[in-house]
N, C-alpha and C positions, 0 to 999 in steps of 0.2 A: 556577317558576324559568325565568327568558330565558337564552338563551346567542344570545351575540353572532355568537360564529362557530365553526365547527367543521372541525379542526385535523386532517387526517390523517396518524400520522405511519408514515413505511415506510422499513424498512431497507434498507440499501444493496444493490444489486445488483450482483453480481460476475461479468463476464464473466472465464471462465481459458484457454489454452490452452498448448502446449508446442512449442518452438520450439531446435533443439539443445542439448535437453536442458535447458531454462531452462522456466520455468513462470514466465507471466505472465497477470497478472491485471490486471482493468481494470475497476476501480470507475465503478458510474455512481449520481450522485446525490450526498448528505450524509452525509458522513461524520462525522456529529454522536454524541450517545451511543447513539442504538440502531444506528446503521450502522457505527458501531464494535466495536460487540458485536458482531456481525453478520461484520462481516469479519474479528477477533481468532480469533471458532471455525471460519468459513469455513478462515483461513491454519492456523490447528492441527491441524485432521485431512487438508491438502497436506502439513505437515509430518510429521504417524503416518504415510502415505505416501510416506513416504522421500524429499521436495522437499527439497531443499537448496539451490536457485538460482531464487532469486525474485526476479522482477521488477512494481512495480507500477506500471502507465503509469497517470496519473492525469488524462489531457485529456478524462474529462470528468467529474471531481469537482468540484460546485460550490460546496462548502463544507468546510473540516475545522476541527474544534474542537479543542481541548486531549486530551479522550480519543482524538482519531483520531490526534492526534502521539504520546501515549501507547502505543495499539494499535501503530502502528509501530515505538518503540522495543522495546516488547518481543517482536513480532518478530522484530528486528534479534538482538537481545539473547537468544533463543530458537535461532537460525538458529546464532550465534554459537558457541552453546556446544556443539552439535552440528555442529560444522565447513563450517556453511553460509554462504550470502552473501545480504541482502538489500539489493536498487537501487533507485533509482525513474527515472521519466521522467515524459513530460509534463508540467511544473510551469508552469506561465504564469500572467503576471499577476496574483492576488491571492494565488492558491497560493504563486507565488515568492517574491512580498514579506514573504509570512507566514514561510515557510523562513528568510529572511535574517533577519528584524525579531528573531526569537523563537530568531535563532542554532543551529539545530539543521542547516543545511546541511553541516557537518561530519561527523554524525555517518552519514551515508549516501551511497554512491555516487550524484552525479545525474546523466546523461544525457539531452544535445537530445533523442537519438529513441533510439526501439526498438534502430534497427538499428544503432546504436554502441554499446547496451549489450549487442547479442548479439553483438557482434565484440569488447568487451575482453576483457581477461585476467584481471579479477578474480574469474573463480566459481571455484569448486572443480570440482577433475577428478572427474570417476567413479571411485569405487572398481572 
């Protein structure tokens, strides 16, 4: 048997850090189905960790598919229900268009840069 070409696939990698009191995380690569898995258990056990203000800059996510919008809302939807807040940033260009095209910019805070979503007002205070 010939094989034409040979397809490496690797999940996404997750740079995170914390920034008053906001945890942000900063996907690098495809957030396709295994980078999506990849970052849904990644964001679950920030969450058992008591994160409740997450932020994900995405400039340099070169791909998101239906399950990494998925991943996100439930998320969102996760954060939600335990009093938390999830935003995003970074969105350019095909990222953005995808947001808009596929109507889900609603359902999540978006912010130009970092440093406008660590100065709004919409996270949750500290207990």
């Amino acid at each position: 048997m010939r094989f034409r070409s040979l397809i490496q696939w690797v999940a996404v990698q997750i740079r995170d850090r914390v920034e008053n009191g906001i945890l942000i995380l900063s996907p690098l690569g495809r957030m396709d189905h295994a980078g999506s898995e990849a970052f849904h258990e990644a964001v679950g056990q920030w969450i058992a960790k008591e994160h409740r203000a997450i932020l994900v800059d995405f400039q340099e996510v070169t791909f998101l598919s239906s399950m990494g919008i998925r991943a996100l809302v439930g998320t969102s939807q996760e954060l939600t229900r335990c009093g938390g807040r999830l935003a995003l940033t970074g969105l350019s260009g095909a990222l953005d268009t995808l947001f808009d095209t596929a109507g889900i910019r609603s359902l999540f805070p978006i912010f130009a840069s970092t440093g406008e979503a660590l100065q709004s007002d919409i996270w949750p205070r500290a207990a």
